[in-house]
C-alpha positions as CSV (number, residue, x, y, z in Angstrom):
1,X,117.9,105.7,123.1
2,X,115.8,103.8,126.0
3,X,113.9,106.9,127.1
4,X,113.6,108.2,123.4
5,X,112.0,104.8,122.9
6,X,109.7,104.5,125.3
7,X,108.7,107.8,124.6
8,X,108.2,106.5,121.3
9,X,105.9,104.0,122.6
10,X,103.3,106.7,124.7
11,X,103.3,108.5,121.9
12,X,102.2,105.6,119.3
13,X,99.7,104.3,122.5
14,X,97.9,107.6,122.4
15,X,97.4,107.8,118.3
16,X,95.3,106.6,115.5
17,X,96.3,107.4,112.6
18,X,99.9,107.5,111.4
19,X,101.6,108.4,107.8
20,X,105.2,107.6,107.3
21,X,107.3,109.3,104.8
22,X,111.1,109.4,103.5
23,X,113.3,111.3,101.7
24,X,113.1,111.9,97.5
25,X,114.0,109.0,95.6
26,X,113.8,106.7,98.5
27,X,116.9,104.0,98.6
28,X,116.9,100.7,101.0
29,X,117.0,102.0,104.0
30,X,114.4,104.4,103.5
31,X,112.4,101.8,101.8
32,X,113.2,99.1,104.4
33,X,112.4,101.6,107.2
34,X,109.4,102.4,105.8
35,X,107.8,99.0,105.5
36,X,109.5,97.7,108.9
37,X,107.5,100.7,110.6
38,X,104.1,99.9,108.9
39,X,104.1,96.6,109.8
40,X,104.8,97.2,113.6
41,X,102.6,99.7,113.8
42,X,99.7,97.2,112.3
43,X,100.1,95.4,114.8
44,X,99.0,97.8,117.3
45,X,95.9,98.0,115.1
46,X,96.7,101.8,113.9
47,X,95.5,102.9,110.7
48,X,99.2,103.6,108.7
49,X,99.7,104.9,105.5
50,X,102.9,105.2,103.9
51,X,103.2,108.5,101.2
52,X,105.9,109.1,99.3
53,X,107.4,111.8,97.2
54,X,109.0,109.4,94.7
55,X,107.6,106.3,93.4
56,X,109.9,103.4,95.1
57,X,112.7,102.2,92.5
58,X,112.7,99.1,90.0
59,X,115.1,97.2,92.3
60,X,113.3,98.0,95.7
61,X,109.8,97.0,94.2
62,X,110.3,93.4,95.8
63,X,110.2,94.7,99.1
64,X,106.9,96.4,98.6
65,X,104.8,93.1,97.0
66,X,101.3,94.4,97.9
67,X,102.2,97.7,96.8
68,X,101.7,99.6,100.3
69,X,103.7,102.9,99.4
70,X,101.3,105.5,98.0
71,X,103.1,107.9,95.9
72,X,102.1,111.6,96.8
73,X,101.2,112.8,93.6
74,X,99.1,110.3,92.9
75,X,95.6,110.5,94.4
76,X,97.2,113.6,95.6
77,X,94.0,115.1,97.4
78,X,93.4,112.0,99.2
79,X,97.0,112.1,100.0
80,X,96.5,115.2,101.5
81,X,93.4,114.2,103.8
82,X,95.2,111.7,104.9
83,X,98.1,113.7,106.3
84,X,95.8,116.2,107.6
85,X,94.2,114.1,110.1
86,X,97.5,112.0,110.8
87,X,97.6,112.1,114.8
88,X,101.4,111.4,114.1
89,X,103.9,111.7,111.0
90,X,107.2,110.2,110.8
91,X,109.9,111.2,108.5
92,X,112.6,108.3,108.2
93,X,115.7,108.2,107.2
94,X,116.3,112.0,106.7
95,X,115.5,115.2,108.7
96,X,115.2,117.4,106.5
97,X,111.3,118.2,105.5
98,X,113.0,119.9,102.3
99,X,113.7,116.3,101.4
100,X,110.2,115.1,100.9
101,X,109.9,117.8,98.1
102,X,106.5,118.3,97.4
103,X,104.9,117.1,100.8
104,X,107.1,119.4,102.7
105,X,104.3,122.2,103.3
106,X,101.7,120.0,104.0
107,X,103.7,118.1,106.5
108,X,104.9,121.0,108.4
109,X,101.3,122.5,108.0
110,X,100.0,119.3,109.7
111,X,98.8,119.3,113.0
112,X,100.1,115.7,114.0
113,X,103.3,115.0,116.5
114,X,106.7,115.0,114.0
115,X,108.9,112.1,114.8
116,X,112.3,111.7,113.2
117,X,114.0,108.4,112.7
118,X,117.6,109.3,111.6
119,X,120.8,108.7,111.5
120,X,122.2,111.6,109.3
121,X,124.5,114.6,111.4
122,X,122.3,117.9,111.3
123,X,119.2,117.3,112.6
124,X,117.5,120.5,114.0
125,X,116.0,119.6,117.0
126,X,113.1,122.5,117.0
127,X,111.3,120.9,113.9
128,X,110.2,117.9,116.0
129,X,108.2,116.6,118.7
130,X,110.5,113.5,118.6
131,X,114.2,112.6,117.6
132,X,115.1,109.5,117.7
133,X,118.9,109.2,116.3
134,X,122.5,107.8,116.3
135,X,125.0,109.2,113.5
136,X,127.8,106.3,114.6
137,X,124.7,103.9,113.3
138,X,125.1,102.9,109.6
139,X,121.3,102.8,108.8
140,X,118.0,104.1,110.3
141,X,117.1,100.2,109.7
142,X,119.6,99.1,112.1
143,X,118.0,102.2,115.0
144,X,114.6,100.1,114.5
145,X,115.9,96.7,114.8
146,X,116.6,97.7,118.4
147,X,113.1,99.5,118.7
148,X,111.6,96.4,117.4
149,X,113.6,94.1,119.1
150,X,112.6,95.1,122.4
151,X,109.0,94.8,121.5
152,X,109.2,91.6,121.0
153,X,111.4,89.1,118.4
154,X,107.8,88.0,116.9
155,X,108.1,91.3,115.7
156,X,110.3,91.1,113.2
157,X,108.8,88.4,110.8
158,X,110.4,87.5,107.4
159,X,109.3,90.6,105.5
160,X,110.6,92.6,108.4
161,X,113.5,91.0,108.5
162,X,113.8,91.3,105.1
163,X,113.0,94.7,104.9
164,X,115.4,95.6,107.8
165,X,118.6,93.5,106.1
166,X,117.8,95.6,102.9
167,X,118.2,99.0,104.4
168,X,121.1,97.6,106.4
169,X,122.5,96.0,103.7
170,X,122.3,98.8,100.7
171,X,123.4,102.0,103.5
172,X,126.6,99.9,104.4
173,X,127.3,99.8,101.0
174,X,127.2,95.8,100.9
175,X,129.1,96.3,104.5
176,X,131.8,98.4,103.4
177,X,131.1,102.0,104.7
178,X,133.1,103.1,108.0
179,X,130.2,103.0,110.1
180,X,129.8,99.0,109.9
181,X,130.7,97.3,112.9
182,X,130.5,94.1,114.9
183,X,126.7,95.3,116.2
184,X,126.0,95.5,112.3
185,X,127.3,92.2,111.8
186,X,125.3,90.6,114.2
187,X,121.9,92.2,114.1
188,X,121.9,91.3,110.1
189,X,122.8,87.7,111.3
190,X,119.7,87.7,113.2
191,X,117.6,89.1,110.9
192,X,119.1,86.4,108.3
193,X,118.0,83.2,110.4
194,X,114.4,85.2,110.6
């Protein structure tokens, strides 16, 4: 994933204004994605929004304190402006637009780069400017530790960290799922001390 990474990078450099987005009825690694993304991309001083289909669960709330997630629907014309003059849009944690219900047309109608974060099999290449994805990983959380990671460790502060463990944590199924390994181990052991 080094060159889809650094691609990553150029493509973040040459932007301003970013939306994020996940699949309906967003669980904790879409959740955890989500806010781990936003915060990173804060610190490169872009202007990020984060619009969701859903509103976030009762027991995901905690990760989302200041209450960053917009819900589509809600303020839906402003919504709507806002993805219109994204520069880029990512969808995390799925790659199907289908899955972001009724933000699906507007996102595909939107003239901004489409970067996928995934790690789901069936991603169809042709939909967007960037793929970024690994179906042996457990979570999309765990595909931006290592982005992150390399940017730098300061990075990933506690509500990163937290964020990160969350999606980790809830797509392994508590670390029971197949696709846990040692690397899984380990990166939540790191973001545990953080």
């Amino acid at each position: 994933m080094k060159k889809e990474f650094t691609e990553l990078k150029n493509l973040i450099a040459k932007s301003k204004n970013i939306v994020i987005t996940t699949h309906l009825i967003p669980d904790g690694d879409a959740i955890g994605s989500e806010l781990a993304m936003y915060i990173y991309l804060k610190t490169k001083k872009k202007n990020v929004n984060i619009i969701n289909h859903s509103i976030t669960p009762d027991n995901l709330v905690f990760l989302d304190p200041k209450k960053i997630i917009r819900v589509f629907s809600k303020e839906k014309e402003k919504n709507e402006k806002l993805i219109d003059k994204a520069d880029i849009i990512f969808v995390l944690d799925t790659n199907e637009y289908s899955r972001t219900k009724t933000m699906e047309e507007h996102i595909k109608k939107s003239k901004a780069k489409k970067i996928c974060i995934d790690h789901h099999l069936g991603t169809q290449k042709k939909l967007y400017d960037l793929i970024i994805s690994n179906t042996d990983y457990p979570a999309t959380s765990q595909i931006l530790y290592e982005f992150l990671i390399k940017e730098g460790k300061s990075i990933i502060t506690p509500f990163v960290a937290t964020a990160l463990y969350a999606g980790i944590m809830t797509d392994t199924g508590s670390f029971r799922y197949p696709r846990t390994d040692e690397k899984t181990f380990l990166i939540c052991a790191d973001l545990i001390k953080k």
